[in-house]
C-alpha angles and dihedrals in degrees: 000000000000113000116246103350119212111248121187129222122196111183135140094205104086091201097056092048090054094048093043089046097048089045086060109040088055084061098054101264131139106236122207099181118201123194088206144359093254085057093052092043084060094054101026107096084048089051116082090207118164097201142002137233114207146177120225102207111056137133119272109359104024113209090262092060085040091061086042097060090041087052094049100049088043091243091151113201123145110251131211116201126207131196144193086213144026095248105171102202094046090047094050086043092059097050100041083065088055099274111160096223143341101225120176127230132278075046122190125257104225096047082047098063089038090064093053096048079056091049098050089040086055084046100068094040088069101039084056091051094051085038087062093035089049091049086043096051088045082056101053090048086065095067119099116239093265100047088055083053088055091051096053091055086042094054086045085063096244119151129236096269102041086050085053093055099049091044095044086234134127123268076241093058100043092052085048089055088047096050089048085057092048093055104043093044099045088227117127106177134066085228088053093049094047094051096042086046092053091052092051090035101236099162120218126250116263 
C-alpha cells in the first residue's frame, strides 16, 4: 500500500478544513486543502491527490457542478461529498455520477475514515485499469497498418478467406497478418481481441 497518500479537501468553511486536515494527517495522510473548487481546479492537474473531500453547498461552482466538470474531462478521481444537510435528491444526484458516499456534517470520524480507505481502495482500481489501457493502446500502436486492416475484418467476425477476398491477399497472408496480431497484442483468442477492440474503439469493418 502507498505510503501517505495525498487526500484533498475543498471546503469553504476554514474551520472545517483545519479540523478535517488535522483529522487526516494524525492518521498518516498527506492533506492538499482548497477554500473553494475554483481554487482546486487551479492546482489540481500539479497534485497527485487519490481522492477528494468535498462540500456540496459553496459559492460559485458548488461540489455537484465540480464532479460534473471532472466527469466530463475524464479526470477520474473518487469523490466524498459532505453536506450541511441530508438532502436526498442531491445525495442520489452525486452517486449516480460515481461518487463514493453522501455523508452529512458533524460527520463522524470513523465513517469518515471508512469512506477514504474506500476511496483509495476505488483509486487504485482505476489507476490499475488506465495502467492496463495505457499498456493495451501502446500495443496496438505496434500493428502495421495492415494488420490493423486485418483486425478490423477479425473483430467483424469474417473469416480467413473472405478477409483474403476483400484485401486482395492470400488465405496464407492474411493468417501471417493474424498471427502477427496475435503476437503484438498478447491476445490469443477472436473473443480477446474483440473485447480488447471495443475498449480501445477500434470499429469493425463493414
Amino acid at each position: 500500500m502507498e505510503q501517505n497518500p495525498t487526500i484533498g479537501l475543498v471546503d469553504d468553511d476554514a474551520g472545517m478544513l483545519r479540523a478535517l486536515s488535522r483529522l487526516l494527517r494524525t492518521h498518516g495522510y498527506a492533506v492538499r486543502t482548497f477554500d473553494s473548487p475554483d481554487r482546486f481546479l487551479v492546482e489540481y492537474a500539479q497534485a497527485d491527490m487519490r481522492c477528494v473531500v468535498l462540500d456540496v453547498s459553496m459559492p460559485g461552482c458548488d461540489g455537484l457542478q465540480l464532479q460534473a466538470y471532472l466527469n466530463k474531462t475524464n479526470r477520474s478521481i473518487p469523490i466524498i461529498f459532505l453536506s450541511g444537510e441530508g438532502n436526498i435528491p442531491i445525495s442520489v444526484r452525486a452517486m449516480k455520477a460515481g461518487a463514493v458516499t453522501f455523508l452529512v456534517k458533524p460527520v463522524d470520524e470513523e465513517v469518515l475514515l471508512e469512506a477514504i480507505a474506500l476511496a483509495l481502495e476505488q483509486d487504485r482500481s482505476n489507476r490499475g485499469q488506465r495502467e492496463e489501457m495505457d499498456a493495451l493502446r501502446g500495443r496496438l500502436e505496434k500493428l502495421t497498418t495492415r494488420e490493423r486492416e486485418v483486425l478490423e475484418h477479425v473483430i467483424s467476425g469474417k473469416p480467413n478467406k473472405l478477409i483474403a477476398d476483400i484485401l486482395g491477399v492470400t488465405i496464407q497472408t492474411v493468417k501471417i497478418h493474424r498471427m502477427q496480431i496475435t503476437r503484438k497484442l498478447e491476445i490469443p483468442s477472436v473473443a480477446g481481441l474483440v473485447s480488447a477492440a471495443t475498449r480501445l474503439g477500434v470499429v469493425p469493418a463493414v
